[in-house]
C-alpha positions in Angstrom: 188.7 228.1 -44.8 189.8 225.1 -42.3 193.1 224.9 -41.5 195.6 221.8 -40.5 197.4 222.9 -36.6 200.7 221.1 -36.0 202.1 221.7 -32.1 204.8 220.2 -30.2 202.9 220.2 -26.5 204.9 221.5 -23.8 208.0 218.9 -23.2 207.5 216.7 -20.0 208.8 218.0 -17.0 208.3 221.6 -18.3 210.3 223.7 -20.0 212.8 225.2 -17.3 216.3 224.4 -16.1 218.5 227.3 -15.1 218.3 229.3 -18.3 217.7 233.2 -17.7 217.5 233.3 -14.3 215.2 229.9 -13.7 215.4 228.3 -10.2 217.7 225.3 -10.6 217.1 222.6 -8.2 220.3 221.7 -6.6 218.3 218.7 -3.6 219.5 214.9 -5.1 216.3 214.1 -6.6 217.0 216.9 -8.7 220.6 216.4 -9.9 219.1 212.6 -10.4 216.4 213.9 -12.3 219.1 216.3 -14.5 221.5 213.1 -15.2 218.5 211.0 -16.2 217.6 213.6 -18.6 221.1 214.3 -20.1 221.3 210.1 -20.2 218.2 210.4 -21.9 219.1 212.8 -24.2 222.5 211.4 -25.0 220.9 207.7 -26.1 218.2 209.5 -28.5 220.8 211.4 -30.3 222.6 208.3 -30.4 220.0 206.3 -31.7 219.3 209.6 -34.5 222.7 209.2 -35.6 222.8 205.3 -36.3 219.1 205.4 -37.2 219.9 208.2 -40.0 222.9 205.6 -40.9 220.7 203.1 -41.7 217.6 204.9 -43.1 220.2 207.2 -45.3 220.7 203.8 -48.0 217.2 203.4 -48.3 216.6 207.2 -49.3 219.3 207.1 -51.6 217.8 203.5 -53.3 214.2 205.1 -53.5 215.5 208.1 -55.2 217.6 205.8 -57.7 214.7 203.4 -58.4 212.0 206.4 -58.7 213.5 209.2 -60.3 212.9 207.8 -64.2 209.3 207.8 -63.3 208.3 210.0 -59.9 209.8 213.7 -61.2 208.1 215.6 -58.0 209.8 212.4 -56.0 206.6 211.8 -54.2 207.6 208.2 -53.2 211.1 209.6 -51.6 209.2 212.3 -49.9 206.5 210.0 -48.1 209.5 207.5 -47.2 211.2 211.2 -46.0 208.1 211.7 -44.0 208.1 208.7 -42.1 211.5 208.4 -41.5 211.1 211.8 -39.9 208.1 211.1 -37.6 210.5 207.9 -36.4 212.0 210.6 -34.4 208.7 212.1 -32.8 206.7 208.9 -32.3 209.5 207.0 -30.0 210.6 210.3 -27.9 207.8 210.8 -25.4 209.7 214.1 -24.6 208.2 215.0 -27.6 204.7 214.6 -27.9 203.2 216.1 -31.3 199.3 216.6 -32.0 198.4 216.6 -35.5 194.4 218.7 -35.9 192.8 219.0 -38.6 194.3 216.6 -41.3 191.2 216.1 -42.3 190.4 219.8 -43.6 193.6 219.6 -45.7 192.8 218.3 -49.7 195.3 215.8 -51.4 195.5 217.6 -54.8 195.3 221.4 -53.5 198.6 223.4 -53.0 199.2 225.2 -49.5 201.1 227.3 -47.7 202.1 225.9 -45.0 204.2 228.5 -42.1 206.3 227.7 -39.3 206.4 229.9 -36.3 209.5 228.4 -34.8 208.9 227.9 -31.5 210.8 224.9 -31.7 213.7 223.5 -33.1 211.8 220.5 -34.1 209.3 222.7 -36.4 211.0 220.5 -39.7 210.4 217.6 -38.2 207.0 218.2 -37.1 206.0 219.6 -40.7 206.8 215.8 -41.9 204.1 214.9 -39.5 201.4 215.5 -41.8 202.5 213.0 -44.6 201.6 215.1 -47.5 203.6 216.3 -50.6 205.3 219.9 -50.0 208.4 221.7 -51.4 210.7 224.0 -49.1 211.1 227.7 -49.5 213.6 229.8 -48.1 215.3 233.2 -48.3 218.7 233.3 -50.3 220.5 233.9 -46.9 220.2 231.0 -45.4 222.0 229.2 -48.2 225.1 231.5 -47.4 227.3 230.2 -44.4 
């Protein structure tokens, strides 16, 4: 049976930096290199925070206008779906391939798994833009 593949590619500029015994590069190109990155980093989560400000309303307004009529919220969840992908079309830090979509049939249930190799495995499920529920073990809803 074909299958759908979702990967986040290896990040640019690899996936190193002094973790575990990693050769950190101490020269000026590479403490330039290391403040660009946490600059970098700093604005994106920056702009996640005020984006999720302002996308947050709209969710909320979708769900109040639908819910009467959309019980499995299928509107939200596409409107969920893009807002999510927002995150890993504009970082190119984050390059996703999506294989496959093709294979997968709008009115057949999956299974869809997540290895976690990544912290962005949630956000990269979104990338596929089709309905799906979450299912978890009773222990993560205990912290």
């Amino acid at each position: 049976h074909p299958f759908c593949f979702l990967s986040l590619s290896e990040p640019v500029g690899g996936g190193r930096g002094g973790i575990m015994g990693a050769e950190v590069d101490t020269t000026i190109s590479g403490r330039v290199g290391r403040m660009w990155k946490a600059a970098y980093s700093t604005g994106f989560w920056l702009f996640v925070l005020t984006n999720s400000a302002c996308m947050f309303p709209f969710a909320v307004s979708i769900w109040a206008l639908t819910a009467p009529f959309d019980k499995k919220k299928v509107v939200l969840h596409q409107f969920t779906c893009f807002w999510a992908s927002v995150y890993t079309w504009i970082n190119p830090l984050w390059p996703v391939t999506v294989r496959g979509l093709e294979n997968m049939q709008p009115d057949t249930a999956y299974v869809m798994v997540s290895n976690h190799l990544s912290t962005l495995d949630i956000l990269v499920m979104y990338r596929i833009f089709r309905h799906f529920k979450w299912v978890s073990k009773l222990e993560n809803f205990r912290v």
